[in-house]
VEXMAR-214297 format. One record per residue (C-alpha): z, y, x; residue in one letter; residue number from 0. Coordinates in Angstrom, 2 decimals. Example, Ala and Ser with C-alpha at 12.3 -4.5 7.8 and 13.67 -1.06 7.14 Angstrom:
VEXMAR-214297
REC / zz / yy / xx / aa / i
REC / 7.80 / -4.50 / 12.30 / A / 0
REC / 7.14 / -1.06 / 13.67 / S / 1
This chain:
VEXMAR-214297
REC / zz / yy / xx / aa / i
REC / -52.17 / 102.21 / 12.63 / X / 0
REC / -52.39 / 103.01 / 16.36 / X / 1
REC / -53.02 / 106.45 / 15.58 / X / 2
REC / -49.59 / 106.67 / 13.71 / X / 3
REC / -47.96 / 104.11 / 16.30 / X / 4
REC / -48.73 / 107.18 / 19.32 / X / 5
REC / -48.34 / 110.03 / 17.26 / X / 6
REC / -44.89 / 108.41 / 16.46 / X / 7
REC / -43.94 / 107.68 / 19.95 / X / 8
REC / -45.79 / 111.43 / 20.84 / X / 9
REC / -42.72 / 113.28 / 18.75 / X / 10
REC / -39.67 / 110.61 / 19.40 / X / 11
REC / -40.53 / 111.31 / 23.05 / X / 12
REC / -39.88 / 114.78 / 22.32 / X / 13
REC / -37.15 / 114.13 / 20.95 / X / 14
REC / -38.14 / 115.63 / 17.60 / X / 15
REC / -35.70 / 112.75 / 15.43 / X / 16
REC / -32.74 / 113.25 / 16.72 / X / 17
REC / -30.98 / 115.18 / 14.22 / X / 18
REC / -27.96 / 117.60 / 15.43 / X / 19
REC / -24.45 / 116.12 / 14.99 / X / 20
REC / -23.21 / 116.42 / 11.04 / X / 21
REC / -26.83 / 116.80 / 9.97 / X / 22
REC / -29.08 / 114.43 / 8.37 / X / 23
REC / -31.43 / 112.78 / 9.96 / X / 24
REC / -34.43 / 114.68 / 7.75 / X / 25
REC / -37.30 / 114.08 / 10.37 / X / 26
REC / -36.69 / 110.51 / 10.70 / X / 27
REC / -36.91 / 110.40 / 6.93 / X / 28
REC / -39.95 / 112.22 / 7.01 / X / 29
REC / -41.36 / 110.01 / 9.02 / X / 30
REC / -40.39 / 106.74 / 6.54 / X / 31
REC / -41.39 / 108.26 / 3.69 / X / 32
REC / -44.69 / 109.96 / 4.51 / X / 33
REC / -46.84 / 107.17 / 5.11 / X / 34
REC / -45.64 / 105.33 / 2.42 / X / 35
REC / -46.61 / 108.00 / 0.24 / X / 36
REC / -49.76 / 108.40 / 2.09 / X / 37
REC / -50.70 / 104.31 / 1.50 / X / 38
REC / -49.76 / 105.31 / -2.15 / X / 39
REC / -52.19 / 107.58 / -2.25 / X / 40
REC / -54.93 / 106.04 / -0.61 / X / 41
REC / -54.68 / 103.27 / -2.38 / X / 42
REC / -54.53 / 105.09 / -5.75 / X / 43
REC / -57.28 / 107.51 / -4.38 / X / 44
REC / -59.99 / 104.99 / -3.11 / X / 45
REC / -61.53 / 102.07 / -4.82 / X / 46
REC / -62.59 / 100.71 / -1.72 / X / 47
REC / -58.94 / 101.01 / 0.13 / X / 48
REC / -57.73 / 99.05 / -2.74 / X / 49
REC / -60.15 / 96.21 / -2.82 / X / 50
REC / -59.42 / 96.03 / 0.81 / X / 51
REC / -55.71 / 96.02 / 0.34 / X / 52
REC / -55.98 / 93.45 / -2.63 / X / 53
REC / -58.26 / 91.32 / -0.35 / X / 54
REC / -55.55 / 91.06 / 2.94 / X / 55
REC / -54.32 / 87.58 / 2.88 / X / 56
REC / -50.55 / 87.57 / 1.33 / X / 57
REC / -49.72 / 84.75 / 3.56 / X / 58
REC / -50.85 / 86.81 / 6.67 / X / 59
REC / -48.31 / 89.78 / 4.99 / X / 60
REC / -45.84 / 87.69 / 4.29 / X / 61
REC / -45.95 / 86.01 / 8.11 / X / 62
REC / -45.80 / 89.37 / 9.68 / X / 63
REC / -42.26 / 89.52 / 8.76 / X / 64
REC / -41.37 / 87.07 / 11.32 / X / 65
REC / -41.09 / 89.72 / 13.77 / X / 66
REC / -38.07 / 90.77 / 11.63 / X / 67
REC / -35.97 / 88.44 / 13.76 / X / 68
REC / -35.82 / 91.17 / 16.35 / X / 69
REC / -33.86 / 93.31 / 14.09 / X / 70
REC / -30.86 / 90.60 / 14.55 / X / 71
REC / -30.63 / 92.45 / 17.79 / X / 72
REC / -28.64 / 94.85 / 15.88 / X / 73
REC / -26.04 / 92.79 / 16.68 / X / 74
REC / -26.00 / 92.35 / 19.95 / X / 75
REC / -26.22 / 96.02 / 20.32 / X / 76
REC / -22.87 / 96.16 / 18.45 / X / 77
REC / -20.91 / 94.30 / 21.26 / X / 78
REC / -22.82 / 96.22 / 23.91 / X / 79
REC / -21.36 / 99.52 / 22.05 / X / 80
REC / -24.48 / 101.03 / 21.07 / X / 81
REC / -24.29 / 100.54 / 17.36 / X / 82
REC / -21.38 / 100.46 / 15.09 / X / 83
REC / -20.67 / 97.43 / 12.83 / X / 84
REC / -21.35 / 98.94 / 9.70 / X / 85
REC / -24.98 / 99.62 / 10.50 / X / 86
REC / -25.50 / 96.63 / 13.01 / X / 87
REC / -24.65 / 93.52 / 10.86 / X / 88
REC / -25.92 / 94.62 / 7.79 / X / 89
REC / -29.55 / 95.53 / 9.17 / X / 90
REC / -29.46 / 92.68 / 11.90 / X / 91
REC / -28.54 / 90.17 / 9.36 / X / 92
REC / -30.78 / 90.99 / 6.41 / X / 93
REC / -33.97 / 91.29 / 8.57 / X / 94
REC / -32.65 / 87.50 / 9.98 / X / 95
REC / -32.38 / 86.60 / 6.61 / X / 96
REC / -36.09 / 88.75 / 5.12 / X / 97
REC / -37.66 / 86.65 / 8.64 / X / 98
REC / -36.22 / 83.19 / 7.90 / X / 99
REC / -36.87 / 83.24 / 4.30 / X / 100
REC / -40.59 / 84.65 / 5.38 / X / 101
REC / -41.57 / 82.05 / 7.82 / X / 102
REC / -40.61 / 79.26 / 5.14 / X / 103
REC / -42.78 / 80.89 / 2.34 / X / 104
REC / -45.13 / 81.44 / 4.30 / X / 105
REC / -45.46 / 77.98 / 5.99 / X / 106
REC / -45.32 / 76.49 / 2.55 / X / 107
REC / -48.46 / 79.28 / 1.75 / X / 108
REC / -50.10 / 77.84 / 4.88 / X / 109
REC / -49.78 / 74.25 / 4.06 / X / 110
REC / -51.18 / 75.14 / 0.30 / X / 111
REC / -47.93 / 74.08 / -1.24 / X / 112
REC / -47.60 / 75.06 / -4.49 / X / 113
REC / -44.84 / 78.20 / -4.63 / X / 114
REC / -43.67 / 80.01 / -7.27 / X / 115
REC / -44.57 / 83.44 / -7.58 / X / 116
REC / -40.69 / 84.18 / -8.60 / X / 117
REC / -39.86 / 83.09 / -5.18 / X / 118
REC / -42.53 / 85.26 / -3.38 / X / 119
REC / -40.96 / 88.48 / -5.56 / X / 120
REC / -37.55 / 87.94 / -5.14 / X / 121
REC / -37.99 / 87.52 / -1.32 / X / 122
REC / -40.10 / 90.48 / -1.33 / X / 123
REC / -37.61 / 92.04 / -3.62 / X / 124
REC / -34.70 / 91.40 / -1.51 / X / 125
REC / -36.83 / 92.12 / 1.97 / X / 126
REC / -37.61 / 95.75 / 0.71 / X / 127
REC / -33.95 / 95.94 / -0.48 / X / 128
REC / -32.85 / 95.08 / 2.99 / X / 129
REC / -34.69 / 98.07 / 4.21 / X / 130
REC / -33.14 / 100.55 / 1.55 / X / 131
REC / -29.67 / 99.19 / 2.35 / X / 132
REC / -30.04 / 99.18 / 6.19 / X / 133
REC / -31.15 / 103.01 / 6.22 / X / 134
REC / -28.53 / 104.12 / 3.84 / X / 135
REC / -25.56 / 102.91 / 6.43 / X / 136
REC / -27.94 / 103.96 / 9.49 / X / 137
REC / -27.50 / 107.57 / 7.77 / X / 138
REC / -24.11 / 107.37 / 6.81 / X / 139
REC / -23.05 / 105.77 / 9.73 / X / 140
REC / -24.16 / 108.73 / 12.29 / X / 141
REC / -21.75 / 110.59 / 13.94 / X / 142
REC / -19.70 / 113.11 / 11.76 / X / 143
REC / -20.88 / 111.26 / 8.35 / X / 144
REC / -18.47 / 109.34 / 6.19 / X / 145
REC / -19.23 / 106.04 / 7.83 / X / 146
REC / -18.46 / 106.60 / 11.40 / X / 147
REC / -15.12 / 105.98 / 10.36 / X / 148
REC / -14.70 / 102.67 / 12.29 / X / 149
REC / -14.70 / 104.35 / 15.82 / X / 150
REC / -16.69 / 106.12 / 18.77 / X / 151
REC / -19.74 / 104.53 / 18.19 / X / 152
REC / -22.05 / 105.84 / 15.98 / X / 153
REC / -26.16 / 105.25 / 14.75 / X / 154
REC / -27.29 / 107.86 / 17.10 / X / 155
REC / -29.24 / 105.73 / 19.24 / X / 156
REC / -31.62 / 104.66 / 16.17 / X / 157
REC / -32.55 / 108.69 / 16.35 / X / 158
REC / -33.76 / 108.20 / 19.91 / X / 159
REC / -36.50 / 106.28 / 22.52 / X / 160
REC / -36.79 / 103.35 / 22.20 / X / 161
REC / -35.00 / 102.29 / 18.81 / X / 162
REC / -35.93 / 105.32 / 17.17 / X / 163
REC / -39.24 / 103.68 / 16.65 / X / 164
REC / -37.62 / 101.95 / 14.00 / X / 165
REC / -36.70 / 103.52 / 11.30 / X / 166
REC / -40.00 / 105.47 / 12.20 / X / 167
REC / -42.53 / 102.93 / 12.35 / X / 168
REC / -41.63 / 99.81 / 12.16 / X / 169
REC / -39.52 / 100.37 / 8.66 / X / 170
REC / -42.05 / 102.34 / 6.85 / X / 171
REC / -44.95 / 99.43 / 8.26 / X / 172
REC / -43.00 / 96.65 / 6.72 / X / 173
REC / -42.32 / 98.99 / 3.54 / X / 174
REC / -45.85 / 99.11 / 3.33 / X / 175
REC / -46.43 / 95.47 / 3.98 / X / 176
REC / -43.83 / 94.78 / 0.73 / X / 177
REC / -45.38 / 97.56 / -1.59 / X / 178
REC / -48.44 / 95.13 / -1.31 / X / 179
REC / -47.40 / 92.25 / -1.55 / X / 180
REC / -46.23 / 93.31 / -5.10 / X / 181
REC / -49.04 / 95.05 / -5.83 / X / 182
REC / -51.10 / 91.54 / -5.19 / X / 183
REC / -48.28 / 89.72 / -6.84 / X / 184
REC / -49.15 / 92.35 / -10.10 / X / 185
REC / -53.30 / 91.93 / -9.87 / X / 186
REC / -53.10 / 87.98 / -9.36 / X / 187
């Protein structure tokens, strides 16, 4: 994980994501999809990498989406002018809602309360959706694309230092993070 953390920061430094104006942001969603794939195929791959995987705590997984409250600073960003409303309150308020609903299951989990696994999918479910919906208006929300309608400001800054870790680590992490949680939710 630290290797992809600095190799990550290596290429955003160089300000390899930042996709010309009227262009889509390919790189960045390079960079979202590749590990994903990669997990995918380790995990398919390896016997070992999947016993590990199916042994990581779903409580600890589920927890780790607490740090999603930081992505409510979307908003803020919006009345600072950095991001537009379109991308801002829909990705700042779904990851408030994915972190909220996480720390409850996962307090519940902690205090071995009895949940429902319907509850743990459909949060999980709705997290990962959060994620889909937030990069679809990050993209179409750039300046020259469809969504910049609303004004000057457009989703540029999420192709550069520092938010641009983002959508280019931190997204594709938590996308992992979901992909097992179902996959435990499946084998249990």
């Amino acid at each position: 994980v630290f290797v992809w953390f600095a190799s990550v920061f290596v290429l955003a430094s160089q300000n390899i994501f930042n996709a010309p104006v009227g262009q889509p942001p390919l790189n960045i969603l390079l960079s979202l999809i590749i590990p994903v794939i990669a997990f995918t195929v380790a995990y398919s791959a390896s016997a070992r990498f999947k016993n590990y995987v199916l042994s990581i705590d779903m409580r600890h997984l589920i927890l780790l989406h607490s740090w999603r409250m930081l992505g409510f600073g979307f908003v803020f960003l919006y009345f600072y002018d950095v991001l537009p409303a379109l991308f801002a309150f829909p990705a700042g308020i779904g990851d408030a809602m994915a972190e909220t609903f996480a720390v409850l299951l996962a307090i519940t989990m902690y205090q071995n309360k009895t949940i429902s696994r319907k509850w743990i999918y459909r949060w999980n479910t709705l997290g990962l959706l959060d994620f889909i919906i937030a990069v679809s208006v990050g993209i179409i929300s750039r300046t020259g694309n469809i969504g910049q309608l609303e004004g000057p400001v457009a989703s540029d800054a999420m192709g550069v230092l520092p938010l641009v870790m983002i959508p280019t680590f931190i997204v594709p992490f938590y996308i992992i993070t979901h992909i097992i949680i179902f996959v435990q939710l499946r084998k249990n």
